[in-house]
C-alpha positions in Angstrom: 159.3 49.8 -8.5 162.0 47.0 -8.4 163.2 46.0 -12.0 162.8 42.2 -12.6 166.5 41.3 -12.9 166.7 42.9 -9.1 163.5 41.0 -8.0 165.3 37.7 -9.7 168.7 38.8 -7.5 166.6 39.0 -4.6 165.2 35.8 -4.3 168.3 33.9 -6.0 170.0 35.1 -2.5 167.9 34.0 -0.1 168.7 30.7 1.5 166.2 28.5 2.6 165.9 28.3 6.0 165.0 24.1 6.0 168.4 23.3 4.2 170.7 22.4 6.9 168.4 20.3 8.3 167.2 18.8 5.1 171.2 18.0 4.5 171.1 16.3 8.3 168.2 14.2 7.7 169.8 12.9 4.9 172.9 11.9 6.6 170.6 10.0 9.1 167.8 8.3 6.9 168.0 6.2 3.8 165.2 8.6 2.7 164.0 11.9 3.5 160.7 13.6 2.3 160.0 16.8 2.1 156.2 18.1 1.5 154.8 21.2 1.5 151.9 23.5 -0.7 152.3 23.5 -4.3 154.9 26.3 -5.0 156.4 26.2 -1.7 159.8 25.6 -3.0 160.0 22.3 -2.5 161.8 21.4 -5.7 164.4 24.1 -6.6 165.3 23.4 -2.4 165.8 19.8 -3.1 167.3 20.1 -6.5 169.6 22.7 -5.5 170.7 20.7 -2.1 171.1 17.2 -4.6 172.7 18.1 -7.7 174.3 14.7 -8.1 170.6 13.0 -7.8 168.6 12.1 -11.0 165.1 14.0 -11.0 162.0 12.5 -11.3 158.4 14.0 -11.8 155.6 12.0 -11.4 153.5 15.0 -12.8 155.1 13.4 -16.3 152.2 11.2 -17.8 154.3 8.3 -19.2 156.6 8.7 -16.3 154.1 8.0 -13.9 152.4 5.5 -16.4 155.8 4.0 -16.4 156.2 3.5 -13.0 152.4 2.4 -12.2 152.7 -0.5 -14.7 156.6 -1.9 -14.0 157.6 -0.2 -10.6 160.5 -3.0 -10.0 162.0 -2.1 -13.9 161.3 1.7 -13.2 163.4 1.6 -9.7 166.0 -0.4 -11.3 167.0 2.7 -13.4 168.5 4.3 -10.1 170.6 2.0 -8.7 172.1 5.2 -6.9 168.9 7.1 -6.0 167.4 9.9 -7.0 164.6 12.7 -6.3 161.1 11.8 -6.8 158.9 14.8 -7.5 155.4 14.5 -6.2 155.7 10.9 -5.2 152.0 11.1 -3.9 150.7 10.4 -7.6 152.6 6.7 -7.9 151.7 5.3 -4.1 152.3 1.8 -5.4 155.9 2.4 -5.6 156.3 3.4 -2.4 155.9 -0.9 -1.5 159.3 -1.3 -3.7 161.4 1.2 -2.8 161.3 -0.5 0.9 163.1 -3.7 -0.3 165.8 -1.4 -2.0 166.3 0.6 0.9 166.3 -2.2 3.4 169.0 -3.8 1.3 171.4 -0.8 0.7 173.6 0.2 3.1 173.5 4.3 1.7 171.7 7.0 3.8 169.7 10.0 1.5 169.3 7.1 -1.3 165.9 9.1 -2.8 164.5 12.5 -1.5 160.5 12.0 -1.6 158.6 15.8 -2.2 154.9 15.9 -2.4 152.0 18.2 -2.1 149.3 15.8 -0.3 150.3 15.2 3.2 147.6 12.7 3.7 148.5 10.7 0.8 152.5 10.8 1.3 152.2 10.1 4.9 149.8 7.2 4.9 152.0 5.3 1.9 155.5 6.4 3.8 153.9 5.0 7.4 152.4 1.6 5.6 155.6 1.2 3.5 159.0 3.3 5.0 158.4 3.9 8.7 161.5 4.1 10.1 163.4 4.4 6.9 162.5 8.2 6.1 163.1 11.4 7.4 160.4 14.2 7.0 160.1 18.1 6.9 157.4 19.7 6.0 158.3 23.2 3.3 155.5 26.2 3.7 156.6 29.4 1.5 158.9 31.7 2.8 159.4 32.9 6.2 160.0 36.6 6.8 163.5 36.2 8.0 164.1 34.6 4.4 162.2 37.6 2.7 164.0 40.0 4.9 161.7 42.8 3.1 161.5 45.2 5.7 161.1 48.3 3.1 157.3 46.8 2.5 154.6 48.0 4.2 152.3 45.6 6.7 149.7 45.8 3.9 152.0 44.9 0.9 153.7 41.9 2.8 149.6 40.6 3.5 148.5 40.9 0.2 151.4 39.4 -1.6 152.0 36.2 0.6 155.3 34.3 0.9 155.3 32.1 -2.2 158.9 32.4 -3.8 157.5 32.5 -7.0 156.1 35.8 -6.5 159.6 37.2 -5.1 161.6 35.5 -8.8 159.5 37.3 -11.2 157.7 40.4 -11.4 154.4 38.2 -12.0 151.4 39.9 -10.6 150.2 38.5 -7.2 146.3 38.7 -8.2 146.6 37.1 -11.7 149.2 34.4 -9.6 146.4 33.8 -7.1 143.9 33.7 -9.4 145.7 31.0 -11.1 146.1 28.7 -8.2 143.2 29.1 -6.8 141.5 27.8 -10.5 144.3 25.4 -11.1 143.7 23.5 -6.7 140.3 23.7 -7.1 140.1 22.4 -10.5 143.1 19.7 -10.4 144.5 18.9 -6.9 141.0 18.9 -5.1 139.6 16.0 -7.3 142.7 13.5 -6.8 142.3 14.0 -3.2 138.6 13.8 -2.9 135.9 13.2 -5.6 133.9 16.5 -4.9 131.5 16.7 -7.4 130.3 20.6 -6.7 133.0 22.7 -7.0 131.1 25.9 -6.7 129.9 24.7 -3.3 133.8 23.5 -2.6 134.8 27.0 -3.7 132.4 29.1 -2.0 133.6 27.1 1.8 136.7 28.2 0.6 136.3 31.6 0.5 134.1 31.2 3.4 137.0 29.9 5.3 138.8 32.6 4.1 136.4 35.3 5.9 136.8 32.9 9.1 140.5 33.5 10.1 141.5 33.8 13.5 137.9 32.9 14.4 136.6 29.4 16.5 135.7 27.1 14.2 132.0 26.5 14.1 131.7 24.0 11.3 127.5 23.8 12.0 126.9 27.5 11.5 129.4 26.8 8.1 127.1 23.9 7.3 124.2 26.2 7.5 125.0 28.8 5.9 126.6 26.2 2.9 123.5 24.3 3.0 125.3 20.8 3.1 125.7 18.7 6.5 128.7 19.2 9.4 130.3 15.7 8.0 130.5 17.1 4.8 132.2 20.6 6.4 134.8 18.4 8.4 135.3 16.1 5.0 136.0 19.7 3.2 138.5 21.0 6.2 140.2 17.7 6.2 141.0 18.1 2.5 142.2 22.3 3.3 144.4 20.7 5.1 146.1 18.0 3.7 146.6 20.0 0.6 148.0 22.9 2.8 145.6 25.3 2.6 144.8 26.3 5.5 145.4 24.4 9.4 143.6 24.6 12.7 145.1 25.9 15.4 144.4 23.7 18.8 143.0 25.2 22.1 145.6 25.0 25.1 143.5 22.4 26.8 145.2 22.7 30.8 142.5 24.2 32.5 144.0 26.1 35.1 140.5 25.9 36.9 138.3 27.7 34.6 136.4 27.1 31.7 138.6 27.0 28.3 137.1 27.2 24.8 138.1 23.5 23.5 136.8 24.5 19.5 140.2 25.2 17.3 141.3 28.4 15.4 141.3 28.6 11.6 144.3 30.0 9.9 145.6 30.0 6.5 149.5 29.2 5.7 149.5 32.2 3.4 147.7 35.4 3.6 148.1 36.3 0.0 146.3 33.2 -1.1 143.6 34.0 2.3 143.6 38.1 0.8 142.8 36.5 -2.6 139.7 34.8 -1.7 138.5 38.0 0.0 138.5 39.8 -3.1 141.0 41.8 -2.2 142.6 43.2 -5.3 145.2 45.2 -4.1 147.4 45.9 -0.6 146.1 49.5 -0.5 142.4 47.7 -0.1 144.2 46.1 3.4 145.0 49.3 5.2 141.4 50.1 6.0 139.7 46.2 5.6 138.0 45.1 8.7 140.2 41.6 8.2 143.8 43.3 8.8 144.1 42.2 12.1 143.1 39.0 11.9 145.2 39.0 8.2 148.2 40.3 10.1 147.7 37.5 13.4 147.5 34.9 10.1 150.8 35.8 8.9 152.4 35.8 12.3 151.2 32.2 13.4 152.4 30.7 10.8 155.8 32.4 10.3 156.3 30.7 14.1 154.8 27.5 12.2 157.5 28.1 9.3 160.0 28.4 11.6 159.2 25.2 13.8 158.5 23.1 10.3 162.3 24.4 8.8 163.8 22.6 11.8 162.3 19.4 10.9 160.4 19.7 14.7 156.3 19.1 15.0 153.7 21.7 15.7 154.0 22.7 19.7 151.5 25.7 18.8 149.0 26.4 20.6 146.2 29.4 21.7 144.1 29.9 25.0 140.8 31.5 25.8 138.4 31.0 28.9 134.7 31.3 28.9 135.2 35.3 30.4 136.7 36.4 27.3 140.1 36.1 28.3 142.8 35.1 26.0 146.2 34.4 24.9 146.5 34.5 21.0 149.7 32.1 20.8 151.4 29.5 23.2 154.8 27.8 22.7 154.4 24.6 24.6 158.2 23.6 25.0 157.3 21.2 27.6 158.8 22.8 30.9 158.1 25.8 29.3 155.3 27.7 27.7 155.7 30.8 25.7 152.5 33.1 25.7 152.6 35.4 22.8 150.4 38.2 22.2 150.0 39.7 18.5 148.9 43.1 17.6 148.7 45.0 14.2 148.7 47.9 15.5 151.9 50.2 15.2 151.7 52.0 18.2 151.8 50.5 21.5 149.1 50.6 24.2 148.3 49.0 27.6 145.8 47.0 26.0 148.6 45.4 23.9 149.7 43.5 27.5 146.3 42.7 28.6 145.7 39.1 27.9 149.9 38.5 28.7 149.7 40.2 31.8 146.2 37.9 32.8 148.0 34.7 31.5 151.6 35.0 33.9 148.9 35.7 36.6 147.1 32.4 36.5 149.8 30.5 35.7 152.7 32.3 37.6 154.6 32.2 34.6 157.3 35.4 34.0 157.6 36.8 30.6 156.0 36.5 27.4 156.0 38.4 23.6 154.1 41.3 21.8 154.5 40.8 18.6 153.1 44.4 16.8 153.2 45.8 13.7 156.3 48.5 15.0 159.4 48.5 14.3 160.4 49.2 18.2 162.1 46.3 20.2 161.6 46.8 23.8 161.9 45.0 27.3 159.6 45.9 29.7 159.9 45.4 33.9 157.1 42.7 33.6 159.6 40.4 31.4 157.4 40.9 28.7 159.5 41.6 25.6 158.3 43.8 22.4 159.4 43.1 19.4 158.7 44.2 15.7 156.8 40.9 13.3 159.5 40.4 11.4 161.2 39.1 14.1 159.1 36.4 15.2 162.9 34.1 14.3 164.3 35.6 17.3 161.6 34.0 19.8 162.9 30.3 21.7 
């Protein structure tokens, strides 16, 4: 068991990934904002990256007060800039910081963070378009963990928050927290739900859905509430960062293609916590480790698209026959098919859907991304490689 000073050491080293090109937005934009889950990171990154910048947390009552009811006085205290910690709570101000950075000449004047993409996008689109560069932050990647002493399980149940890699907190009670703290806080300043227990029970229903179509009328069912209320519900998983839906590869190749979306959580601790899952030795043998394990590699390629400041090109594919690709890189000339596997040990079935996929579409190549630790090339083109190496794949 690792002490806490080395668990502090550990995570103290790791650089974030989205740095450099936080650091190159700013050189480009008079703003840049980064957004992201709560706890992602997103303000020791942008604290760390901008010591010389005053910080600002509109979490502070009479900061925000102050701010709501004189934003031309409150701006006027940082004539040079500054960090605004989730901006999303004073939307107002976002109106007046467009006349200061139309009239200064100064790129990276104020980094923007946020945890409500909905919110933050639609006041930076109204207010700053053009003026802002924007990243989204998820937790850590793998590469940036770089735990490869953890087992499949362990790396499942505790997620990729960095909290949970600078303390020796434990992951349940840290789950446990957040889930009580979103639901009770963050999910009524972005939508007025009035029944929470119904809120929280589609979350953990969403929870047992991952990897699976989404059919939001059999959710509505079995919730009892109407489709518009499901999709209202999704929306707000969303744009809190919760979870994401992963879109159907819609060429059709001259078949039939499934066009209903994939659900997927951007953390499988906070998806293994809504199981009930108490502990990673409970993962080995649950029936939701595969579909656990094809969570966490989806969006560590997500992480890893996000860090570069580049949009979502992720895609999956699956005919009416059953046959299916679980991951496509659409790099525009270019697509990437990507089939992922918990297993350890490889078998023919591993190359199945890869192997129908270059068929169709004469395309050469492809990835199995497994739970080994064996990298291999095979004479198809299709390359093997271990999960935590999902970086190395263009």
């Amino acid at each position: 068991m690792e002490s806490n000073s080395e668990i502090v050491y550990i995570y103290t080293m790791i650089t974030r990934e989205a740095a450099k090109e936080i650091i190159n937005l700013a050189a480009q934009f008079k703003a840049v904002a980064v957004v992201g889950p709560r706890q992602s990171g997103k303000t020791t990154l942008v604290r760390m990256l901008f010591k010389d910048k005053e910080y600002v947390n509109f979490e502070n009552p009479d900061v925000r007060l102050y701010a709501l009811e004189d934003p031309r006085g409150f701006l006027s205290n940082y004539p040079d800039g500054a960090v605004f910690d989730e901006a999303q709570r004073v939307p107002e101000i976002f109106s007046y910081l467009q006349q200061i950075l139309d009239e200064s000449s100064s790129n990276g004047m104020f980094i923007i963070t946020g945890s409500n993409n909905f919110l933050l996008q639609e006041n930076i689109s109204q207010s700053l378009a053009g003026r802002v560069g924007y990243l989204n932050l998820l937790p850590l990647t793998l590469n940036e963990i770089n735990n490869k002493e953890s087992s499949i399980s362990q790396m499942l149940f505790k997620g990729c928050y960095p909290s949970l890699y600078n303390t020796a907190i434990d992951a349940s009670q840290w789950y446990a927290n957040y889930i009580r703290t979103y639901i009770e806080r963050d999910v009524r300043l972005i939508k007025n739900i009035t029944n929470l227990v119904s809120f929280e029970r589609f979350l953990r229903l969403c929870a047992g859905r991952i990897g699976q179509l989404l059919n939001m009328n059999s959710m509505a069912v079995e919730l009892g509430v109407d489709t518009k209320t499901i999709s209202a519900w999704i929306s707000v998983l969303e744009t809190s960062f919760v979870l994401f839906r992963l879109q159907p590869y819609h060429k059709n190749f001259n078949k039939r293609i499934v066009k209903m979306p994939k659900l997927y959580f951007y953390d499988t601790g906070l998806a293994s916590a809504l199981l009930g899952i108490q502990n990673s030795d409970q993962i080995d043998l649950h029936p939701f480790r595969g579909s656990l394990f094809e969570n966490m590699v989806v969006v560590d390629f997500l992480k890893t698209r996000f860090n570069k400041a580049k949009t979502n090109n992720l895609y999956f594919w699956r005919d009416n026959a059953g046959n299916e690709v679980d991951l496509l890189i659409d790099n525009g000339p270019t697509i990437i098919p990507i089939e992922i596997k918990s297993g350890q040990t490889l078998t023919d079935d591993y190359f199945k859907g890869l192997l129908y996929w270059n068929k169709l579409t004469q395309n050469v190549g492809g990835f199995v991304v497994y739970g080994g630790k064996i990298t291999q090339k095979r004479s198809s083109g299709i390359s093997v490689i271990p999960y935590h190496s999902v970086n190395t794949v263009e």
